[in-house]
BAFI-3210 file (N, C-alpha, C; in Angstrom, 3 decimals, decimal comma, padded with zeros to 6 digits):
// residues 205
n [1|2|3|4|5|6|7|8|9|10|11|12|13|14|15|16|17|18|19|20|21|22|23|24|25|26|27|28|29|30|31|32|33|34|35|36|37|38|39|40|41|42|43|44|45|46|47|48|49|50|51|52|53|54|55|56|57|58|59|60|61|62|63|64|65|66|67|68|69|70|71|72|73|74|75|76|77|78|79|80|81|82|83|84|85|86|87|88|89|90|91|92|93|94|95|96|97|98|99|100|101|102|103|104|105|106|107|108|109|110|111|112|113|114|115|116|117|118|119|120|121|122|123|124|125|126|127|128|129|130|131|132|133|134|135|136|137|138|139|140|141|142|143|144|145|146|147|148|149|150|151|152|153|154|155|156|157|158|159|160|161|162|163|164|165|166|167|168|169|170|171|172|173|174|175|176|177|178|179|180|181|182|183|184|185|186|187|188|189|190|191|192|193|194|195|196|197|198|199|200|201|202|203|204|205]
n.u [067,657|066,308|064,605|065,088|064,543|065,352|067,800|068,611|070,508|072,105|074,543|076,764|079,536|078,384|078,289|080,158|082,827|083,958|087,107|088,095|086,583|085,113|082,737|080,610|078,204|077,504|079,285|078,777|076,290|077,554|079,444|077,532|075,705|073,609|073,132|071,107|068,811|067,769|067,315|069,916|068,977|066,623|067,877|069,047|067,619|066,118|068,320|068,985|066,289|065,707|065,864|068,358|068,289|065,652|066,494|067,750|066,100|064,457|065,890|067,493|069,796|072,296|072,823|073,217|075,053|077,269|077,658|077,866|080,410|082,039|082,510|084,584|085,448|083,509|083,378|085,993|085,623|083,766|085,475|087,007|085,612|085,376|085,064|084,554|086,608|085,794|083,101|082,002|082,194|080,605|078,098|077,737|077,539|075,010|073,493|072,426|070,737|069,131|066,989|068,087|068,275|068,513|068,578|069,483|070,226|071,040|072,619|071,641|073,840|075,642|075,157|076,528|078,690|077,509|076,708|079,500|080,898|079,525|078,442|075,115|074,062|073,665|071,254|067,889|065,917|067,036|066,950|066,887|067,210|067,076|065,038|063,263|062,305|062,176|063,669|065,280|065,106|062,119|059,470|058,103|059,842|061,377|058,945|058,196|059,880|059,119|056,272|057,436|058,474|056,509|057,227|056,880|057,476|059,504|060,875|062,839|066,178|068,272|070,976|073,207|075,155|074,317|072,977|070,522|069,412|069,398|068,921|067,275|065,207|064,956|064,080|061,164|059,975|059,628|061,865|064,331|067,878|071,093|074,020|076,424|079,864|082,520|084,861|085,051|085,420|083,101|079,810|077,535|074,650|073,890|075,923|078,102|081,398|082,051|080,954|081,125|080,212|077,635|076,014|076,687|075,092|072,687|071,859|071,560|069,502]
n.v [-105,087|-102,801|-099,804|-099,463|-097,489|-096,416|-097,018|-099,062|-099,627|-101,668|-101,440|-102,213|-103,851|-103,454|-100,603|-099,595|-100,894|-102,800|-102,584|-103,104|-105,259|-106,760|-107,637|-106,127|-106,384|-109,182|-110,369|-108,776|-110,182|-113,119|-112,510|-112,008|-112,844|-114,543|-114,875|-112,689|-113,590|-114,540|-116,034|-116,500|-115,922|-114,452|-111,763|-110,992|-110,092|-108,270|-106,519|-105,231|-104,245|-102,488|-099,073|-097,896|-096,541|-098,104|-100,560|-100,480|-100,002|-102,575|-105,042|-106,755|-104,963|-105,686|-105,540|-102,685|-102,111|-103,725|-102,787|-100,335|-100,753|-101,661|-099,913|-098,163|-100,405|-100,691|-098,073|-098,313|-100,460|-099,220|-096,594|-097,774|-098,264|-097,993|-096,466|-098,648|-098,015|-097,221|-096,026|-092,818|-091,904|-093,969|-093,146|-090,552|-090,750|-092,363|-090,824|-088,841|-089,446|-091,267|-092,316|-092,736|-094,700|-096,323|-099,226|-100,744|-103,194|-103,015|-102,454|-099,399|-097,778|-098,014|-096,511|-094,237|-093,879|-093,699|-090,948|-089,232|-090,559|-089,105|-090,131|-090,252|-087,907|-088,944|-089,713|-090,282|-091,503|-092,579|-096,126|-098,252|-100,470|-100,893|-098,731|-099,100|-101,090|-103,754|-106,255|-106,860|-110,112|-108,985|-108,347|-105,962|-104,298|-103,372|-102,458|-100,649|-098,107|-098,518|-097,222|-094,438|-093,758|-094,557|-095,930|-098,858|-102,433|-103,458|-101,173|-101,314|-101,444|-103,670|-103,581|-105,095|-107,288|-109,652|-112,873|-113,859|-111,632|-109,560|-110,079|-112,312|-110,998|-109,046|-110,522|-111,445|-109,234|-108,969|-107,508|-105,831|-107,345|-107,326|-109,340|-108,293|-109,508|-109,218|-111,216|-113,410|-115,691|-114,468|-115,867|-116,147|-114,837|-112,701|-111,309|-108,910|-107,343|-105,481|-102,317|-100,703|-101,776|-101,323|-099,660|-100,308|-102,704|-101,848|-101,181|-102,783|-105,473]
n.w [012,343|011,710|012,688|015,449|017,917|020,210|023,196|025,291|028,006|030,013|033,359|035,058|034,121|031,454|031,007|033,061|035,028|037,784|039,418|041,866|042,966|046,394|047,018|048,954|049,962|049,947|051,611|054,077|054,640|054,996|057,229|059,031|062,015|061,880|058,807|059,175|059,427|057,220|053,831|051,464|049,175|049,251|051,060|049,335|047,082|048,421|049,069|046,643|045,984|047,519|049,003|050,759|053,756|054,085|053,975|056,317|058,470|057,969|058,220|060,688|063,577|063,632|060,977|059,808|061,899|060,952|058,472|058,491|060,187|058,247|056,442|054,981|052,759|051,414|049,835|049,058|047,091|045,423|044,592|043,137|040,667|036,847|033,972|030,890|027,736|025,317|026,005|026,319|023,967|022,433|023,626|023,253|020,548|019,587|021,070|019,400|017,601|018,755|021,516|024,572|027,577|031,218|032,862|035,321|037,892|041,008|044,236|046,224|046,765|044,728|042,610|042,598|041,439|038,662|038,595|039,663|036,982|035,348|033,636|033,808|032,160|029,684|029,923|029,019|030,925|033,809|035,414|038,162|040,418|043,168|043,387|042,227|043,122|041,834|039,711|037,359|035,634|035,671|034,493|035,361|035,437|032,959|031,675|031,934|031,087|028,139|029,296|029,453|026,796|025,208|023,251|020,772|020,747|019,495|018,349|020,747|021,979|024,036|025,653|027,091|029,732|030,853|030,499|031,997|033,148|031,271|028,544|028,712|029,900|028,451|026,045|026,949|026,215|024,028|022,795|021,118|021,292|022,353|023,471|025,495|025,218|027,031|027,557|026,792|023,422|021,109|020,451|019,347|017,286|018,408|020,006|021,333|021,269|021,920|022,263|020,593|018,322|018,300|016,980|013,468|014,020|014,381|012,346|010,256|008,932]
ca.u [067,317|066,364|063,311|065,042|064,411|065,488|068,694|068,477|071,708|072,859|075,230|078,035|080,060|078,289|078,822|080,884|083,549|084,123|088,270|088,461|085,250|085,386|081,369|080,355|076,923|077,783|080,345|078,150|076,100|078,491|079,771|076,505|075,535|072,582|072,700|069,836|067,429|067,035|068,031|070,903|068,158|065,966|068,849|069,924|066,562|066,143|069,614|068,772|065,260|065,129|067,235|069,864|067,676|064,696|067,251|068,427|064,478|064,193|066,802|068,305|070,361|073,274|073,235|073,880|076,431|078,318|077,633|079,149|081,697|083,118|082,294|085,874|085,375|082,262|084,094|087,049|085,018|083,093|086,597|087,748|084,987|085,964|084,342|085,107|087,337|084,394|081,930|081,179|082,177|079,413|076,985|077,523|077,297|074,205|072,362|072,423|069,774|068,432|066,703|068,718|067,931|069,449|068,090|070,120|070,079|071,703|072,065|071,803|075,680|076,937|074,126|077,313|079,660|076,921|077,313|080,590|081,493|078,668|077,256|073,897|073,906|073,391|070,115|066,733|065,926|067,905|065,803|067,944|066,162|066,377|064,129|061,843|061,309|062,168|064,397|065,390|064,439|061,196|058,905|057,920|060,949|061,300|057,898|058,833|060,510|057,698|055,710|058,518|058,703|055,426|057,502|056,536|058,478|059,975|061,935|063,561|066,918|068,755|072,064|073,796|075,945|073,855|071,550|069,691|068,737|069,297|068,605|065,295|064,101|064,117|062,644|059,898|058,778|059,998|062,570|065,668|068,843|072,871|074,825|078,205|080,763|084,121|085,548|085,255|085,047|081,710|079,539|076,253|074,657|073,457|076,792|079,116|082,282|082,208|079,624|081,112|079,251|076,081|075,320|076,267|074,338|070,913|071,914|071,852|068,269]
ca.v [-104,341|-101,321|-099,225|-098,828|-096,150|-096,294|-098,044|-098,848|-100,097|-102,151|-101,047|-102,685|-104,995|-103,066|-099,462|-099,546|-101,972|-102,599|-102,868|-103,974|-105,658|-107,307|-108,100|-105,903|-106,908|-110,744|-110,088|-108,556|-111,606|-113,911|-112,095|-111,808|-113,895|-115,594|-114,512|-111,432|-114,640|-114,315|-117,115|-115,785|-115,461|-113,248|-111,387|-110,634|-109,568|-106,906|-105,401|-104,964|-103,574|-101,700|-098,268|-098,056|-096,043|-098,722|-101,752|-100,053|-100,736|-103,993|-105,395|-106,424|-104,111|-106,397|-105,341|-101,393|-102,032|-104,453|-101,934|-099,088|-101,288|-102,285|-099,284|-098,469|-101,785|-100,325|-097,121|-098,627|-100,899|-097,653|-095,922|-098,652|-098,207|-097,245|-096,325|-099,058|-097,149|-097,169|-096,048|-092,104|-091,597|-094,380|-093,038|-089,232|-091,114|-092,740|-089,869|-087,924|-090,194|-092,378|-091,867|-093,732|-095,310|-097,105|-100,546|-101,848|-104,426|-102,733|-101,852|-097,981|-097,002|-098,347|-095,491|-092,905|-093,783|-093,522|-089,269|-089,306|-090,259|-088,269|-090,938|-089,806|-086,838|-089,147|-090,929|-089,512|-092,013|-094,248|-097,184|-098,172|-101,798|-099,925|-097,663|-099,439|-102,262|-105,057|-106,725|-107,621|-109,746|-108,888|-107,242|-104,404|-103,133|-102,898|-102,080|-098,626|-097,995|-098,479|-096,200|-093,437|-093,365|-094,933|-096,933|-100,430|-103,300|-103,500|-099,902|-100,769|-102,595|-103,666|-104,264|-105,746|-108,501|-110,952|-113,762|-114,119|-110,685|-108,681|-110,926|-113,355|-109,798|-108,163|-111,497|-111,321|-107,929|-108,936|-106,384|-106,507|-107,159|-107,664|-109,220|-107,751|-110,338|-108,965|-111,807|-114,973|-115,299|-114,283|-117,167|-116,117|-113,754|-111,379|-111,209|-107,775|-107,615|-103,941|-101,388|-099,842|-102,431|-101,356|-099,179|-100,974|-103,801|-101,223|-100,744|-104,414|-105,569]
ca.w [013,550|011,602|013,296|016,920|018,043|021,735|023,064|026,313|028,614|031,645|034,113|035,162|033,281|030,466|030,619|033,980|035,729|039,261|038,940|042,883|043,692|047,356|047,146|050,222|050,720|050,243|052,892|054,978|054,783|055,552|058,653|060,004|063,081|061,435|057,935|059,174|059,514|055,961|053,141|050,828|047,610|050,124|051,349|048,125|046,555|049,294|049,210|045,264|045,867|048,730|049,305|051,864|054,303|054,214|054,559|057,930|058,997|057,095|058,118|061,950|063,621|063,293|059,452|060,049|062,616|060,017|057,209|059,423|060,717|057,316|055,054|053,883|052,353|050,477|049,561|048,180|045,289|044,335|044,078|041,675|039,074|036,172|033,017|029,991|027,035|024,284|026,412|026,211|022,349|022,480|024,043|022,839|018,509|020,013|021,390|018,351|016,666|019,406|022,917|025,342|028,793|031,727|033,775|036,424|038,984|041,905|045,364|046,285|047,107|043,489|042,037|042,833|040,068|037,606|038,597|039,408|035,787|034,074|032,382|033,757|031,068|028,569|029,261|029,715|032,451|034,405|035,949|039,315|040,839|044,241|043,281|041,552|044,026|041,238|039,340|035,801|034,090|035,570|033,200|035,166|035,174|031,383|030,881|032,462|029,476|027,498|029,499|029,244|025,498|024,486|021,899|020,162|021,685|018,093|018,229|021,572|022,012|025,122|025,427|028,916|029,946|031,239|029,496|032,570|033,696|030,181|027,022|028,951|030,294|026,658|024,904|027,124|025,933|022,565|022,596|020,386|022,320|021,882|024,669|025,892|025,928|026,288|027,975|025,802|022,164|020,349|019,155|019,202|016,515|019,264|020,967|020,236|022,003|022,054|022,173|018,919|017,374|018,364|015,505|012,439|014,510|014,608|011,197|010,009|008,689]
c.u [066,919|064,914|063,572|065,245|065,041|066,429|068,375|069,666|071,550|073,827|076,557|078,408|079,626|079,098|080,680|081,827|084,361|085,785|088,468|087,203|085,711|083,849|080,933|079,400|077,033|078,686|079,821|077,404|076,531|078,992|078,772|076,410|074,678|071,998|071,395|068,859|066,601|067,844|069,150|069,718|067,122|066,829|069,176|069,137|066,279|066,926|069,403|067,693|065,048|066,342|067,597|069,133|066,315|065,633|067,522|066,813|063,937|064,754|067,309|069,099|072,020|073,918|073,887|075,225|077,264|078,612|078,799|080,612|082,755|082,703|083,486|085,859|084,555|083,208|085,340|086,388|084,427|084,655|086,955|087,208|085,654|085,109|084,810|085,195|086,439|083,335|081,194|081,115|080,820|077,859|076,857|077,343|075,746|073,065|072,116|071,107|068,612|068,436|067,285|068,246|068,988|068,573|069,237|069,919|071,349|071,797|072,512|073,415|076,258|075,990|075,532|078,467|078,739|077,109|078,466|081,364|080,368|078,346|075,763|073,298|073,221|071,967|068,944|066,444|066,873|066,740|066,622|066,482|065,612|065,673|062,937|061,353|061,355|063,322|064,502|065,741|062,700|060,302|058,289|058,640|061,147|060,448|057,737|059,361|059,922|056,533|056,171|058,401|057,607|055,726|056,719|057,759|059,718|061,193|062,573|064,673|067,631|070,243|072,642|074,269|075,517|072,561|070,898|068,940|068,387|068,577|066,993|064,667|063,774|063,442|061,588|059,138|059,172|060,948|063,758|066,489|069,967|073,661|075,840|078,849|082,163|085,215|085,611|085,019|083,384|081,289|078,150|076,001|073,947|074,251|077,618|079,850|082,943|081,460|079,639|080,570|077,912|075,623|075,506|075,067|072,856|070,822|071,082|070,284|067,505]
c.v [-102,895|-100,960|-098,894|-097,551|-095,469|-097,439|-098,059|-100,055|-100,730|-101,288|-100,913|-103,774|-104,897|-101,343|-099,261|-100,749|-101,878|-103,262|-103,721|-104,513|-107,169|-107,191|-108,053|-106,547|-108,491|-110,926|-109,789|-109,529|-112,839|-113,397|-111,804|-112,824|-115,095|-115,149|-112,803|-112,216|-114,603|-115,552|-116,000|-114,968|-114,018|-112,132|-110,592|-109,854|-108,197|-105,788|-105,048|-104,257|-102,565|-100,404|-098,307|-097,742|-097,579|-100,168|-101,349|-100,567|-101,714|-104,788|-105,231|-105,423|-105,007|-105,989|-103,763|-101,353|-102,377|-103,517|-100,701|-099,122|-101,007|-101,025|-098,731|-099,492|-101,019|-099,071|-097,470|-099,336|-099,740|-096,916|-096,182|-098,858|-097,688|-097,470|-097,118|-097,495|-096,586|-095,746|-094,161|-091,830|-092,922|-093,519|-091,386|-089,909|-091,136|-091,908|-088,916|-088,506|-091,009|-092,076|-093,079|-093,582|-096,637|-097,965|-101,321|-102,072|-103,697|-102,300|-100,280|-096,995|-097,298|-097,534|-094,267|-092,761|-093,372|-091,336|-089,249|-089,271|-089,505|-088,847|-090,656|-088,945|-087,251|-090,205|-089,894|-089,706|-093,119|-094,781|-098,005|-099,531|-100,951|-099,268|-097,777|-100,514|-103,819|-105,000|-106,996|-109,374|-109,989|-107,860|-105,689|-103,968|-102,276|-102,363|-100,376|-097,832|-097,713|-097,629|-094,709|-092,922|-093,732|-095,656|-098,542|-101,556|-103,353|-102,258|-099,724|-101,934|-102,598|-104,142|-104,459|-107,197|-109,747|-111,484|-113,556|-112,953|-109,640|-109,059|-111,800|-111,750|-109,388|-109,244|-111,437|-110,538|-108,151|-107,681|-107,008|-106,512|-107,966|-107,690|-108,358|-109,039|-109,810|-110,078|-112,971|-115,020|-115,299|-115,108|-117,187|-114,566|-112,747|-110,777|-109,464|-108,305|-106,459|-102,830|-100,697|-100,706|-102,106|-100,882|-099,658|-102,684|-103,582|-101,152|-101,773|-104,823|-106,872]
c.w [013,217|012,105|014,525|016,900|019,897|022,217|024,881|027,203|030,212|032,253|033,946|034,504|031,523|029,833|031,887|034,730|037,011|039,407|040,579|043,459|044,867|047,826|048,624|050,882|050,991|051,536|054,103|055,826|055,923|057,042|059,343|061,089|062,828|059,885|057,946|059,534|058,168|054,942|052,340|049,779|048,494|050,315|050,236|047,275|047,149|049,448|047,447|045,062|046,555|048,870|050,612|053,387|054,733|054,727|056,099|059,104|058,878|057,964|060,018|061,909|063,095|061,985|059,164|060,896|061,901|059,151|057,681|059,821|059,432|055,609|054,532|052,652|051,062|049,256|048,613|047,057|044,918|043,923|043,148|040,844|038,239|034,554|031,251|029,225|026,200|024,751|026,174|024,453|022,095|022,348|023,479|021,288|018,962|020,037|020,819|017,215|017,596|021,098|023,779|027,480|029,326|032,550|034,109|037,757|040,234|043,422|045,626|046,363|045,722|042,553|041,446|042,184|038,722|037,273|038,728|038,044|034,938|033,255|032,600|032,784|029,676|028,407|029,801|030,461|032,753|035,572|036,872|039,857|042,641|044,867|043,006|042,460|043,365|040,590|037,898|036,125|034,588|035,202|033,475|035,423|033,741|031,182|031,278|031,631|028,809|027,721|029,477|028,156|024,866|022,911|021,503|020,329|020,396|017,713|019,406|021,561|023,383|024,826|026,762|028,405|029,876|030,509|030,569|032,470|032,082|029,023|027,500|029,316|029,015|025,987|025,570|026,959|024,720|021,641|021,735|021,211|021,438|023,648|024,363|026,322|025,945|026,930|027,729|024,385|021,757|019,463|019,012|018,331|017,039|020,021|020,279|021,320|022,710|021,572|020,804|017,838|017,254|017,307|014,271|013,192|014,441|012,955|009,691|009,546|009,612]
res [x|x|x|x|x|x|x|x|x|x|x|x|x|x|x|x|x|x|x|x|x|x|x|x|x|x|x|x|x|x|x|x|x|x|x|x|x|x|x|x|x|x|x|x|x|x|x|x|x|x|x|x|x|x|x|x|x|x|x|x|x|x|x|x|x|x|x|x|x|x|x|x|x|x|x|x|x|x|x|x|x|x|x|x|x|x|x|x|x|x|x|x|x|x|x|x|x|x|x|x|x|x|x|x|x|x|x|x|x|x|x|x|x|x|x|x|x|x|x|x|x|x|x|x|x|x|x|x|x|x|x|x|x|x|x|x|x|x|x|x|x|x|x|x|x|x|x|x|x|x|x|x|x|x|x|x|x|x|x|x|x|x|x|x|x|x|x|x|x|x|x|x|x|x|x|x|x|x|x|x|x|x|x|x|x|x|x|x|x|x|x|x|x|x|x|x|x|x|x|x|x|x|x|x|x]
***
């Protein structure tokens, strides 16, 4: 993996962990009267693409009243983030050699732990789905990246949780990548188990 030049990170379940998650928006969902008149996969795409402000217009009224109704709810999983142990001695080794970036899949209110803990400090851009209107693992998200740093797919690596959204998004730009598993044993030779692997891992030929 030697030549990266640019590390670029997931979220949650990578850098960040949601200690009481009570899956507001799914909730919301569910207590709606008719779903919004939207399927779940719709539903779900929109609250991931769209910011908070535009959903309120998108989106029946039914969905602001619920949101309003039950935002304690919301409030308390953001409270209970919490920043894995690893993670800034990470990311401060990291950014001493290597331009780092963030891509995640999220909806606009779980943006406010990323300041909160001051992990923002450490990337040049963070790439928020919200914002961008798409999704991992679709390619113009990543390829944002690419226009950012004007790197070669070859000097960028990804690292995140998920095969679906993290690992098929980076093979399709032919990016290097290393899951995060910290919650079953490691059996694949792209897996770490802890971010302090990453660098003898960039290291590695």
């Amino acid at each position: 993996m030697k030549g990266v030049k640019v590390v670029v990170f997931d979220l949650y379940n990578t850098l960040l962990e949601i200690k009481e998650s009570n899956n507001f928006f799914l909730n919301l969902y569910r207590s709606s009267s008719n779903g919004f008149s939207l399927d779940i996969s719709t539903y779900t795409y929109l609250v991931m693409t769209k910011e908070l402000d535009k959903l309120f217009e998108l989106l029946p009224s039914e969905f602001k009243e619920l949101y309003i109704e039950r935002k304690e709810d919301l409030e308390r999983e953001i409270n209970s983030v919490e920043v894995y142990q690893e993670v800034y001695n990470v990311l401060e080794e990291l950014s001493k050699n290597y331009r780092l970036f963030l891509i995640s899949n999220l909806a606009t209110p779980y943006k406010k732990p990323v300041f909160d803990k001051h992990l923002n400090s450490y990337f040049d851009e963070m790439i928020f789905s919200c914002d961008y209107g798409c999704l991992k693992p679709e390619q113009k998200i990543f390829k944002e990246v690419e226009k950012l740093t004007g790197n070669a797919p070859e000097e960028i690596l990804m690292v995140g949780d998920s095969y679906k959204s993290d690992i098929v998004g980076a093979k399709q730009m032919v990016w290097n990548y290393l899951k995060v598993n910290r919650k079953s044993e490691v059996k694949e030779v792209f897996e770490i188990s802890n971010l302090e692997e990453i660098i003898s891992q960039i290291a590695m030929k």
